[in-house]
N, C-alpha and C positions, 0 to 999 in steps of 0.2 A: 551420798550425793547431796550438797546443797541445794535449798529452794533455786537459787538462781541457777544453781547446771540446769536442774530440772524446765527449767524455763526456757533456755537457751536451749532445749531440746525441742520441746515444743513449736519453738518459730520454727524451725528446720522445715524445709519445701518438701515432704511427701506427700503425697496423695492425702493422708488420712490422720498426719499431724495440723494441730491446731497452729495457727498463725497469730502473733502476737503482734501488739500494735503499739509504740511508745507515744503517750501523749501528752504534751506540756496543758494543763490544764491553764496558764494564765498568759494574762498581754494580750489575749482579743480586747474589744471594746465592749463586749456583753459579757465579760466578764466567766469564771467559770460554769455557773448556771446553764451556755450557750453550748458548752461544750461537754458538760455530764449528759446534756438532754441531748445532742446528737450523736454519742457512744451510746447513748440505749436505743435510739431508731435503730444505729449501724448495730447493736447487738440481733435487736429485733428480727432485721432482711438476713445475717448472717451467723448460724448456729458456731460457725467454726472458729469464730474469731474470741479473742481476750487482748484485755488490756492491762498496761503499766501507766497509770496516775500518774502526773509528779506536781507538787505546789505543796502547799500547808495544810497538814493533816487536818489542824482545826476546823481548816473552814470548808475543804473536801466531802470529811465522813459523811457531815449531816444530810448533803448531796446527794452522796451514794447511797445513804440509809434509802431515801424515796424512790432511786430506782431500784426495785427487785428483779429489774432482769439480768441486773451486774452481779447481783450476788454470786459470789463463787466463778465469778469470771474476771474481775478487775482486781489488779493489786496497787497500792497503794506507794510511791514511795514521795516521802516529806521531803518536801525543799523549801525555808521560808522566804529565799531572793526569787523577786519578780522582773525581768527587764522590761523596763518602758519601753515607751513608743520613740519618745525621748534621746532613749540613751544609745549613743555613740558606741560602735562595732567596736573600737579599737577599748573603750573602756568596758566593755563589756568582757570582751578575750583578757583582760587584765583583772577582772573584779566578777568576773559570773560562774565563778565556780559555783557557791549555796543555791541558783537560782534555779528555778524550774524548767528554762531553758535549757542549761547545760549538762542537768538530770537526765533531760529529754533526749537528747542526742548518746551521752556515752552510754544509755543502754543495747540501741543497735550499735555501738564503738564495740564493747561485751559480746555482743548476739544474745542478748537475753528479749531481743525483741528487732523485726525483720524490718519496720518501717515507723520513723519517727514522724508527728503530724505536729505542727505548731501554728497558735493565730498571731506569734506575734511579732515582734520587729522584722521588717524582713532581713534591712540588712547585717541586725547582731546574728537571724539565727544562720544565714551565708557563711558570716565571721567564723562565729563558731562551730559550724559544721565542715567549712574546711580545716580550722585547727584541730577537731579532734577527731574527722575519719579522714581529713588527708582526701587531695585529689588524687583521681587515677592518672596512673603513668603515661605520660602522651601529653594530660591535657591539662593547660596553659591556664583559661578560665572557665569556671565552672557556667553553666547556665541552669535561667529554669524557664521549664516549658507550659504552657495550658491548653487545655483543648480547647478549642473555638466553635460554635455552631456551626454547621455549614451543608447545604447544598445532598452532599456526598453519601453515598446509599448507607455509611456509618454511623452518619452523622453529627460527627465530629473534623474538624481539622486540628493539626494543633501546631503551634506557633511558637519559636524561641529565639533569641533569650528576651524577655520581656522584666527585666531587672534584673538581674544579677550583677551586669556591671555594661557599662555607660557605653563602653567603649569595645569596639572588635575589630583588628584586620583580621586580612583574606585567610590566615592560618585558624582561627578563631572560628571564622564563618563555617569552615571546613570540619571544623569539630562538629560546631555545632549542627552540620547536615548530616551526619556522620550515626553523632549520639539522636537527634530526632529523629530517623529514619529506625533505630533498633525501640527509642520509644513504640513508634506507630507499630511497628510490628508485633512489639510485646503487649503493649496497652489497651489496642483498637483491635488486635490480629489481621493486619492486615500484612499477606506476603509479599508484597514489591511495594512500598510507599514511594509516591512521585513527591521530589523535593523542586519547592522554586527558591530563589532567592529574590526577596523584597526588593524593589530597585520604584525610582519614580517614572520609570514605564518598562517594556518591555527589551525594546531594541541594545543588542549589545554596546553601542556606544554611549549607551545612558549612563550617568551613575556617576559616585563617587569611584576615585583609583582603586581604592581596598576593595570595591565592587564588583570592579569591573576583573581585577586581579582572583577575585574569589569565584567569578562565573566561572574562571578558566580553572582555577583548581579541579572546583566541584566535578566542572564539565570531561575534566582530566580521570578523576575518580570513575564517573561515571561508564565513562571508555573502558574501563578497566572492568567493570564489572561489582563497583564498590555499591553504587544506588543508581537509582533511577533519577535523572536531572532533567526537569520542563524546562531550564532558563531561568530569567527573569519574571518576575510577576509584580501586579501592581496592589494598592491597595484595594479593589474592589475583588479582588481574588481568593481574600481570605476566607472568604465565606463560600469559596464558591465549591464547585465538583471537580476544576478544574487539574489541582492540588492536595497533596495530603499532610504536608510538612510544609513550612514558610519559615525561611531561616531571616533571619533580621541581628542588627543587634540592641545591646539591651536596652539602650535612649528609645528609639523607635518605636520598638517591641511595647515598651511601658506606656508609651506615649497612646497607640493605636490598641491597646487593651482597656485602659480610661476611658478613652474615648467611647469605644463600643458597649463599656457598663453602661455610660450615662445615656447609650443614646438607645440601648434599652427599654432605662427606668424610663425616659420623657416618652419611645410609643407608648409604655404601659398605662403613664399618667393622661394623653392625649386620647388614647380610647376609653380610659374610662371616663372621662369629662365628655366625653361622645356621646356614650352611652348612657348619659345620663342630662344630658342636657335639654330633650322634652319628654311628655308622657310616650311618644310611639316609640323616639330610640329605646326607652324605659322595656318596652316590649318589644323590640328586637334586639333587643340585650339577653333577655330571657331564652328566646329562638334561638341563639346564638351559643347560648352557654357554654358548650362541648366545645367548638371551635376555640373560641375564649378562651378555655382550659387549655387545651390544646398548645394554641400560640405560645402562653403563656409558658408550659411545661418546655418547647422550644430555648426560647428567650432570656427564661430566667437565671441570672450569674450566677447564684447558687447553687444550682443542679448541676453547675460544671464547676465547681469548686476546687482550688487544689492547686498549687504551681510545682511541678515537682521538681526539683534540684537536680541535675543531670550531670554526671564527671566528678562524682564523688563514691569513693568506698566505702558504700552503705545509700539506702534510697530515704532523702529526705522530704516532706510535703509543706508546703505551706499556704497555709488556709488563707482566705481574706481576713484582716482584722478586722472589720465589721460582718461577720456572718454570723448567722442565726442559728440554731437546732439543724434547718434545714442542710446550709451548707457547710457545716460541722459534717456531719453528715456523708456530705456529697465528699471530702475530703477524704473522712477516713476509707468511704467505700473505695477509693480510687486506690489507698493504700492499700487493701485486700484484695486487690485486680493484681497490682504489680510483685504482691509477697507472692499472689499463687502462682506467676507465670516466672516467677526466681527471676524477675527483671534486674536487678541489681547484678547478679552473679553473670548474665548473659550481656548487658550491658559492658562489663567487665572484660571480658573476653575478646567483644567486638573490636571494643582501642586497644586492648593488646597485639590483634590481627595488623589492625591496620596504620597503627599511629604508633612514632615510635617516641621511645620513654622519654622524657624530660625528669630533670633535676627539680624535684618537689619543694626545693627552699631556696628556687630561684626567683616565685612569685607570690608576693604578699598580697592576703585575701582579699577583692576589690570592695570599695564601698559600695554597697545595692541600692539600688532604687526601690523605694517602696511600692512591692507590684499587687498590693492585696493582703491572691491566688496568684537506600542500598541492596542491594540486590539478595539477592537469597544466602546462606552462609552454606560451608560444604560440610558442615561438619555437625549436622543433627539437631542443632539448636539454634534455634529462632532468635540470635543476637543482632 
């Protein structure tokens, strides 16, 4: 048996096989350092997990040398091409073969590793994760999804597509409530996730055509017993209890993810200019702390790190290109959620049930926007 069978054995989803993780070590903006240092946290919370390297050996080892908790758990594989931030999808599927990227992906293509994590382009690694695992049979265009804070006794919601691609009609939309609902199920564990679709209010005659066309699908689906459909929902929803899934498409999506980092970062900056603005806030800063904490562990974009690629043969992640240790971190953990619940495999299943196949070389992989980050099934598995 070769090292790589042997690896490929290892991802396999049993109880008490280890889960392997493929990680493009370059293309964030902090550079590999950001991402050595958040595979040793994620090694740290998680005994069972190992990793697949990929970038320049050179500048890697010295990395790994400093963590000791990778020893004996990360393997190494060389790749000296890096893609920019820069570079164009279409030239990257043409010219990224040597690159860390494209290392990154054809090992889950293998199975020598269950979930591929990358900080970098979003839309070369889109590119090249539908050229080489291929969209699943059904679906049209892929999306990717994020969890969003929210309200809900989980405490997540999570929201798609948020770049993947620009554009969606009502068949589209339809996937994507479709494939979000088996996310929330597999990701969150939650058994019946309520889907809204985004609209600028609620009332059925609001909306765009594709909108209004898409309520009727979903709401069609719904009837049927396919997921749970609230309707319409607005922007103030995302957050709320209200919903567990917010289907949008990718313009929007990307648009009202932005949005939400920055307005974030400015409370975080706004109270702490509060809290420091005379000597008594100074001391009710102090009193405070725990809440402070608190808030903060809420709010923080890092802690919910990870856009995951959805409608693809094999489960892709992509990190914020500016994330830190932290949400490095917060990424790969998210990939260790979806290898142990076989989300890819069950996701799989679902559109096979319900969507029927399409012609896989009928749609060329969309340009992404750069985003960073159904009812019960009868047949035993949580898809």
């Amino acid at each position: 048996m070769t090292a790589q069978d042997d690896t490929r054995l290892s991802s396999a989803s049993g109880a008490d096989q280890r889960i392997v993780l493929s990680v493009d070590a370059m293309g964030g903006d902090r550079g590999p350092e950001a991402v050595v240092a958040g595979m040793a946290s994620c090694a740290a919370q998680c005994p069972d997990v190992e990793f697949l390297l990929h970038g320049p050996r050179e500048r890697l080892e010295p990395l790994l040398t400093g963590r000791p908790i990778l020893s004996g758990r990360c393997r190494l594989h060389d790749a000296d091409g890096v893609v920019s931030m820069q570079d164009k999808p279409s030239h990257v599927m043409r010219n990224g073969k040597g690159t860390s990227m494209w290392s990154c992906i054809d090992s889950v293509r293998e199975g020598a590793a269950a979930v591929a994590v990358s900080c970098g382009n979003t839309g070369a690694l889109m590119a090249l994760s539908m050229l080489r695992l291929r969209r699943l049979p059904g679906i049209s265009r892929p999306a990717i999804a994020c969890l969003w804070p929210a309200r809900a006794p989980h405490g997540f919601n999570i929201m798609l597509d948020v770049g993947a691609d620009v554009r969606a009609d009502e068949h589209d939309l339809l996937q994507y409530a479709l494939m979000g609902a088996s996310y929330a199920r597999n990701g969150l564990g939650l058994e019946r996730p309520r889907v809204g679709l985004l609209n600028v209010g609620t009332e059925e005659h609001k909306g765009r055509p594709e909108l209004k066309a898409a309520h009727e699908l979903i709401g069609r689906r719904s009837a049927q017993g396919g997921l749970e459909f609230v309707g319409f929902v607005e922007g103030g929803d995302i957050p709320s209890g209200r919903v567990d899934v917010i289907v949008t498409d990718g313009f929007t999506g990307n648009v009202a993810l932005k949005t939400a980092e920055g307005t974030a970062g400015l409370i975080a900056d706004l109270l702490r200019d509060a809290f420091r603005a005379t000597p008594l806030s100074r001391i009710a800063a102090l009193l405070a702390t725990g809440a402070l904490r608190r808030l903060n562990r809420r709010i923080d974009p890092r802690r919910v790190n990870g856009g995951v690629f959805l409608g693809l043969n094999g489960t892709v992640i992509k990190s914020h290109g500016s994330a830190d240790s932290t949400g490095v971190a917060a990424a790969l953990g998210l990939g260790v959620r979806l290898a142990r619940a076989r989300f890819s495999d069950r996701l799989a299943a679902r559109v096979a049930r319900v969507l029927p196949a399409r012609d896989d070389e009928t749609h060329s992989p969309p340009e992404a926007a750069d985003a960073g980050s159904g009812g019960n099934s009868n047949d035993g598995e949580r898809s």
